[in-house]
C-alpha positions in Angstrom: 104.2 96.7 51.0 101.0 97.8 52.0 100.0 101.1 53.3 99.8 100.1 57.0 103.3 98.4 57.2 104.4 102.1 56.0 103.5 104.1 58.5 105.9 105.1 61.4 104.4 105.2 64.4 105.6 107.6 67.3 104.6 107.4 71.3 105.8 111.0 73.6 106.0 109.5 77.1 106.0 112.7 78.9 104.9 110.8 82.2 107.7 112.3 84.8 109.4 108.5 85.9 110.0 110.3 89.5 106.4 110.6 90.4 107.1 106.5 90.7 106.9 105.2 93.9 108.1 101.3 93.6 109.5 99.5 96.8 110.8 96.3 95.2 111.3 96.8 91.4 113.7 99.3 89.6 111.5 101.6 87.1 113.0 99.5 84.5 112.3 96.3 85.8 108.2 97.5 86.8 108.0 98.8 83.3 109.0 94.9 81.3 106.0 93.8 83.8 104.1 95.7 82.0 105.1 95.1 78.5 104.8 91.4 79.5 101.0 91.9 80.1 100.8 89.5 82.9 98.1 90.9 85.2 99.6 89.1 88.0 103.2 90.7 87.2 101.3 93.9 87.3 99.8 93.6 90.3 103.0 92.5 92.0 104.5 96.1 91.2 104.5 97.1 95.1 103.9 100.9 95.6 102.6 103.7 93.0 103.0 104.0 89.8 101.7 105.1 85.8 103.9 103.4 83.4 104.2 102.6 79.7 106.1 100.2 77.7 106.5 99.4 74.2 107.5 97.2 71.9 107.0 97.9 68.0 103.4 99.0 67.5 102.1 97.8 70.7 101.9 99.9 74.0 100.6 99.0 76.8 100.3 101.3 79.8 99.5 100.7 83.7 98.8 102.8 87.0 97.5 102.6 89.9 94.7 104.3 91.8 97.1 107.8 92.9 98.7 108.5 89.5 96.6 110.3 86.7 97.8 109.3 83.9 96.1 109.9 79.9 96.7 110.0 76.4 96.1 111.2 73.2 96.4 109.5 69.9 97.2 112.2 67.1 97.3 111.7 63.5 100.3 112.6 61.1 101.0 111.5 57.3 103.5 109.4 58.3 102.0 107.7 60.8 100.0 108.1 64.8 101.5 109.8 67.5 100.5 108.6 70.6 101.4 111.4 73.4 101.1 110.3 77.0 101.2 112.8 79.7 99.5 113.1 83.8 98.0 116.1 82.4 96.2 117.7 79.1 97.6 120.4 79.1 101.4 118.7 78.8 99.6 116.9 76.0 98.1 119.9 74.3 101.5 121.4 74.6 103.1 118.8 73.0 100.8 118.9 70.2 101.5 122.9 69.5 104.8 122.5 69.3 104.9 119.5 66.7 101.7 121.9 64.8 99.4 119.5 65.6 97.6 121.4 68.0 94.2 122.0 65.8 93.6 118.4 66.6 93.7 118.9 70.3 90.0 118.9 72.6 89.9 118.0 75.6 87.2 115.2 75.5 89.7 113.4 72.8 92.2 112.7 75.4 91.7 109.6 77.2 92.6 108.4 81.0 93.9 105.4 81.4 91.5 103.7 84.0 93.5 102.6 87.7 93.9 98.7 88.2 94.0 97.8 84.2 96.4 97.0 81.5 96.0 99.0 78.4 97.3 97.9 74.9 97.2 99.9 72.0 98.1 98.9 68.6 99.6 101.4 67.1 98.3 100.3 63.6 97.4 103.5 61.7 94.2 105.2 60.1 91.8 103.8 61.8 93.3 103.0 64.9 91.7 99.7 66.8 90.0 100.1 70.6 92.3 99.9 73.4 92.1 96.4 75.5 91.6 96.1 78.7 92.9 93.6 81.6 92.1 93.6 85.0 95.3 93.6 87.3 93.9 94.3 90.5 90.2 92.1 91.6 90.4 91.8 95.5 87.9 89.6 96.6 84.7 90.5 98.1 83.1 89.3 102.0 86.2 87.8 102.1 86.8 87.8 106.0 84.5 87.2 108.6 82.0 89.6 110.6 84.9 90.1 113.7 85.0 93.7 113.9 88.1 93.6 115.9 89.5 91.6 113.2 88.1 93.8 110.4 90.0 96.3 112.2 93.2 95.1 113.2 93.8 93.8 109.5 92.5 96.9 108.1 94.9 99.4 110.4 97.5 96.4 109.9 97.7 97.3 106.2 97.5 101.3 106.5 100.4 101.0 108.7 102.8 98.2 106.4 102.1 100.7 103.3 103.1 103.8 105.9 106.1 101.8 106.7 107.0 101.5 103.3 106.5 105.1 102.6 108.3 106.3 105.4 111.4 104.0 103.9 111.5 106.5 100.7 111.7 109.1 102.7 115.1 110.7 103.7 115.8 111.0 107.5 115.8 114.1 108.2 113.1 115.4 106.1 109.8 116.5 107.8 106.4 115.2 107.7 103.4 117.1 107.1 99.6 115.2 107.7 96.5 116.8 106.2 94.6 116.8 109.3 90.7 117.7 109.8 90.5 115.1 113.1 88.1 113.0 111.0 88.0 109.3 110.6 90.7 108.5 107.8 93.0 111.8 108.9 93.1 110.9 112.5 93.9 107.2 111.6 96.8 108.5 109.2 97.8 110.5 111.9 97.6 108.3 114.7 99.1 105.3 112.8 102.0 107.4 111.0 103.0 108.8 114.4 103.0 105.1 116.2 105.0 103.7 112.5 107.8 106.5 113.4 108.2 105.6 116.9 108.1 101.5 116.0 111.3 102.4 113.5 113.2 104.3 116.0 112.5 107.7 113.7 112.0 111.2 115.6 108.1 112.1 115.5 109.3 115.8 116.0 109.6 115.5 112.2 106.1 115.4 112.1 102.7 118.3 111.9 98.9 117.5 111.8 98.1 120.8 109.4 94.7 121.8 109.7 93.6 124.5 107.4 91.0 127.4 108.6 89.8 129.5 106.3 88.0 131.6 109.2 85.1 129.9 111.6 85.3 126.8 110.0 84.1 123.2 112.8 88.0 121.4 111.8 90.5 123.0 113.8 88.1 122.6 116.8 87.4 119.4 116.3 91.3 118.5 115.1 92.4 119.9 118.9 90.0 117.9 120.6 90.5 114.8 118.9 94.6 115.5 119.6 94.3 116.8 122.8 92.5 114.0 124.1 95.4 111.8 122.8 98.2 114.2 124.3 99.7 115.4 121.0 98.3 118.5 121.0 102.0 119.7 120.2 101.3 118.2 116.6 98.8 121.0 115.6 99.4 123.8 113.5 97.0 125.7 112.2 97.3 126.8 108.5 95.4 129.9 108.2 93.7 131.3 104.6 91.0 133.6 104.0 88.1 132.3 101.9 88.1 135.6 99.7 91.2 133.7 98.1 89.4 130.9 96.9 89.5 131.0 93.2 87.3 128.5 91.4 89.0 129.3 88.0 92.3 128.5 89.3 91.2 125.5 90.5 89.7 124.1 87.8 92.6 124.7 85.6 94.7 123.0 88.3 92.3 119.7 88.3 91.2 119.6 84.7 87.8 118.9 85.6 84.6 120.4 86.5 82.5 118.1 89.3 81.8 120.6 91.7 82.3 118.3 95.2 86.0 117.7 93.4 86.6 121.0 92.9 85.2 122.0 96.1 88.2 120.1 98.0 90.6 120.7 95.5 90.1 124.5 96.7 90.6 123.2 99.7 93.7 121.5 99.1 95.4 124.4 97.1 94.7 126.9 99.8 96.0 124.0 102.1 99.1 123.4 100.3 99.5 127.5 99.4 99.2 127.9 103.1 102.1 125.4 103.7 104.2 126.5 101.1 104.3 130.5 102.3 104.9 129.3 106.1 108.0 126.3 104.5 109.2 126.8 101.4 111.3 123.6 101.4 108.5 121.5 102.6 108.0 118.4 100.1 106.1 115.5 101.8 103.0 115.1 103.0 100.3 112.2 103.5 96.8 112.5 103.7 93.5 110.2 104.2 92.0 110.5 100.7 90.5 107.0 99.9 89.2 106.5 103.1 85.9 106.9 102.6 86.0 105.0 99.2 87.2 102.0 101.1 84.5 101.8 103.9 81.6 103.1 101.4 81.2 106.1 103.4 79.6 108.2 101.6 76.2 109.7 101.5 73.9 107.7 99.3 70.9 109.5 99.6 72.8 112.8 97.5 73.3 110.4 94.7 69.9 109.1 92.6 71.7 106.9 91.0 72.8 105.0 93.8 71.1 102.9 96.2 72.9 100.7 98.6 72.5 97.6 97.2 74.4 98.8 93.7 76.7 99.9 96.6 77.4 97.1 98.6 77.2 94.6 95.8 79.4 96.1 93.3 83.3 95.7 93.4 85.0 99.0 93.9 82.1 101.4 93.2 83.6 104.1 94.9 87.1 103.3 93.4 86.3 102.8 89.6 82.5 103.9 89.0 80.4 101.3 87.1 83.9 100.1 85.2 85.2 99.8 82.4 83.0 98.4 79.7 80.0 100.1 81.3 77.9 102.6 79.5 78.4 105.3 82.3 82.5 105.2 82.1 83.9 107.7 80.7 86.7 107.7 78.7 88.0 110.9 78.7 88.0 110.6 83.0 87.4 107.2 84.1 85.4 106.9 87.1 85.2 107.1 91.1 88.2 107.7 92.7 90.2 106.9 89.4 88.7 110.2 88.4 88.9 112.2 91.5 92.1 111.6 93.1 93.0 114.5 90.6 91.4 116.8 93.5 94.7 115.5 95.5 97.1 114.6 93.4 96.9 118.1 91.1 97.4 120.7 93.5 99.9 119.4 96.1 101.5 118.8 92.6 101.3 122.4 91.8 102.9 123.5 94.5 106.0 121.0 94.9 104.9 118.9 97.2 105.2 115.1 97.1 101.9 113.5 98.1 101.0 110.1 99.6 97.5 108.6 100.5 97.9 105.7 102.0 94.6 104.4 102.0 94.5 104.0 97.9 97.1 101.2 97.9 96.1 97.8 96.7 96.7 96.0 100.0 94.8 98.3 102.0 92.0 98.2 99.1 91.9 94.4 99.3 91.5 94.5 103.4 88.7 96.7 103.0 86.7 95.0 99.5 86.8 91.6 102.2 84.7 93.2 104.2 81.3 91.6 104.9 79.0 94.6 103.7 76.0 92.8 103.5 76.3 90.6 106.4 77.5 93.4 108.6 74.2 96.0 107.7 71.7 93.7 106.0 71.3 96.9 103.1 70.6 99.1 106.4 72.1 102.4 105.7 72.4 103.9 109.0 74.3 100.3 110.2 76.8 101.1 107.1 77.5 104.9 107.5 78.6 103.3 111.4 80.6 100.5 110.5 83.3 102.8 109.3 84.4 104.6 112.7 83.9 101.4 114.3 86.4 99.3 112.2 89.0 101.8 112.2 88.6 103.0 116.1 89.2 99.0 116.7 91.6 98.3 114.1 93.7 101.8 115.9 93.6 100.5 119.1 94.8 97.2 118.0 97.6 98.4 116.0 98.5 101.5 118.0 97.3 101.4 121.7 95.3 104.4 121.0 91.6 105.4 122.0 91.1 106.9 118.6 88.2 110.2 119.3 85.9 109.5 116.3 83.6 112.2 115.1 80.4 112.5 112.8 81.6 112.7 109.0 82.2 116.2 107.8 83.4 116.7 104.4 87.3 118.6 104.2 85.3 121.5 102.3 82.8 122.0 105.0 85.2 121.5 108.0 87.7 124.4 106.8 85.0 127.2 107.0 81.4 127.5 107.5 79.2 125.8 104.9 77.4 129.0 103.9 80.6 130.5 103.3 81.5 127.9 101.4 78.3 128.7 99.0 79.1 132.1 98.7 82.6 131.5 97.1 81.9 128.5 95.6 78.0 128.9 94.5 77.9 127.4 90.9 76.3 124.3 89.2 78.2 121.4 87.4 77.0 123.4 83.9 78.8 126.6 85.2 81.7 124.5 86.4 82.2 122.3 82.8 81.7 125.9 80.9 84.2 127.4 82.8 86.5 124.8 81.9 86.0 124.2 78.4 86.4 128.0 77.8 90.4 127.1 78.8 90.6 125.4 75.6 88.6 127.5 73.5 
């Protein structure tokens, strides 16, 4: 018997099966899709997920765009240990208390990249690449250039996966939005409160929490855009002072160091903080994160490495990065949104809530990849930083009857308090950022 055939292989899931949200499968039955491989099985996993499955040496692993999810292959005498965990420091954890933790860095852990099967053969000394299969490739220009259509389909998906959402959630359990009255928060808003009154549930479960950390342009601009509506009763306020912004905290928090991600993951852990002091029982809340991935709204002309033809032409930029494959992925994080929905998921995690961004699901991914980019701005920038408040105002009004107020973009971090202030707390370059957390594992 050779060497290889002797070693016993040994995989930690400690991937929490709750964090699961799957509307037609049992856990069980989502997990055997993925041990089967079957991109198309994979894909028809309806809601959220990060799952693994084995079956003798080979693992394969799956998640979608919301649910971090990495690993860590260790190596024993008697065989690899593959640990798999939402976070690295559950997996450095792990490895201390098996004594394994002198093999433990944090660019050895590896994220399993959204929208792909993973396999791993758990073979022994030297261990063989992971493979990867797509299980999610929506189709580009798909529809036509109807911006009334764009919209209605678009808004049409945001509210089925609401819909869904809002089935998981129990009765009498309150609702909280992450509101700044921009584009992808008013359209949650607007279309979660519209959902509730469809199914017949009370909308006085529901708050549009805006957070203020003194002076900041959101909480004006979140009364205007609900006040113009009438539901200026939704509002509450969730005030913070910006002396309590702590970039160390929230960098251990997000396990990462890209300063625009940690800049709203302050934001979102002085949000959620804020929440938690005022409700200590408060669990769910939805937000707009994915938005601006899905209608390429984001400033190009802060990026050199972007123009808007590598924009326009290339599937899921925003979502992925370059991809898989591609010599700018990373393995230890991924890429695009894959990457950076840590900013979200991490510290409403941290602070017990259950989280829910509609805008990441597949369906509502798909509605916006069919999108006629080129056609609609002929590579104009101007034309595509517009197209987004014009799809969704239309595809709102189609879907909910409502005039939906659309504003000029404003990043969460620079709509909570003055961008000055902002610098002042949170002043620091990338390099100070990635030193700050690499000294966490030093």
């Amino acid at each position: 018997m050779s060497m290889i055939e002797n070693y016993v292989e040994r995989v930690v899931d400690l991937m929490d099966p709750a964090v699961n949200r799957i509307y037609n499968l049992t856990v069980e039955e989502a997990r055997a899709r993925v041990l089967g491989g079957d991109p198309e099985a994979v894909r028809g996993i309806e809601g959220s997920f990060a799952l693994l499955a084995r079956e003798g040496k080979t693992v394969r692993m799956a998640r979608s765009l919301d649910r971090p999810m990495r690993y860590f292959l260790a190596k024993r005498q008697e065989g690899p240990a593959l640990i798999v965990a939402d976070r690295m420091d559950a997996i450095r954890a792990q490895l201390e208390a098996e004594g394994l933790a002198d093999q433990f860095h944090p660019s050895y852990t590896r994220m399993v990249p959204a929208h792909y099967v993973v396999e791993i053969q758990l073979l022994g000394c030297p261990d063989p690449d992971p493979t990867y299969t797509r299980f999610f490739n929506p189709q580009r220009n798909a529809f036509t250039t109807d911006l009334d259509e764009l919209g209605r389909r678009y808004i049409g998906c945001l509210a089925d996966e609401i819909a869904k959402w809002l089935g998981t959630v129990p009765e009498r359990e309150p609702i909280g939005v992450c509101f700044s009255g921009g584009i992808d928060s008013g359209a949650v808003f607007l279309t979660t409160y519209h959902v509730m009154r469809r199914l017949g549930l009370s909308p006085a479960r529901l708050k549009a929490f805006t957070l203020d950390l003194g002076d900041g342009p959101d909480l004006a601009q979140s009364r205007e855009f609900l006040d113009r509506l009438g539901l200026g009763l939704f509002l509450e306020p969730v005030e913070g002072a910006a002396e309590a912004l702590d970039v160390g905290e929230t960098i251990r928090v997000v396990e990462d160091y890209k300063p625009l991600d940690i800049e709203a993951a302050s934001m979102v852990l002085a949000l959620c903080r804020g929440i938690r002091r005022r409700y200590p029982d408060w669990k769910h809340l939805v937000d707009g994160d994915g938005g601006d991935e899905n209608l390429k709204d984001y400033p190009i002309e802060e990026n050199p490495e972007l123009t808007i033809r590598s924009v326009v032409n290339n599937l899921m930029l925003y979502h992925e990065g370059w991809g898989v494959g591609r010599i700018k992925h990373s393995l230890t994080y991924s890429g695009g949104l894959s990457r950076s929905y840590a900013r979200t998921y991490a510290p409403a995690r941290a602070l017990g809530f259950d989280g829910f961004s509609p805008f990441t699901q597949p369906n509502v991914v798909e509605a916006a990849e069919g999108i006629p980019f080129i056609e609609l701005t002929g590579y104009d920038v101007g034309r595509l930083y517009a197209l987004k408040g014009e799809i969704v105002s239309r595809g709102v009004r189609a879907v909910t009857g409502m005039e939906m107020p659309v504003f000029e973009k404003r990043r969460f971090q620079h709509g909570a308090l003055p961008e000055a202030a902002l610098r002042a707390r949170l002043p620091e370059t990338e390099m100070a950022y990635r030193r700050q957390f690499l000294a966490l594992y030093s």
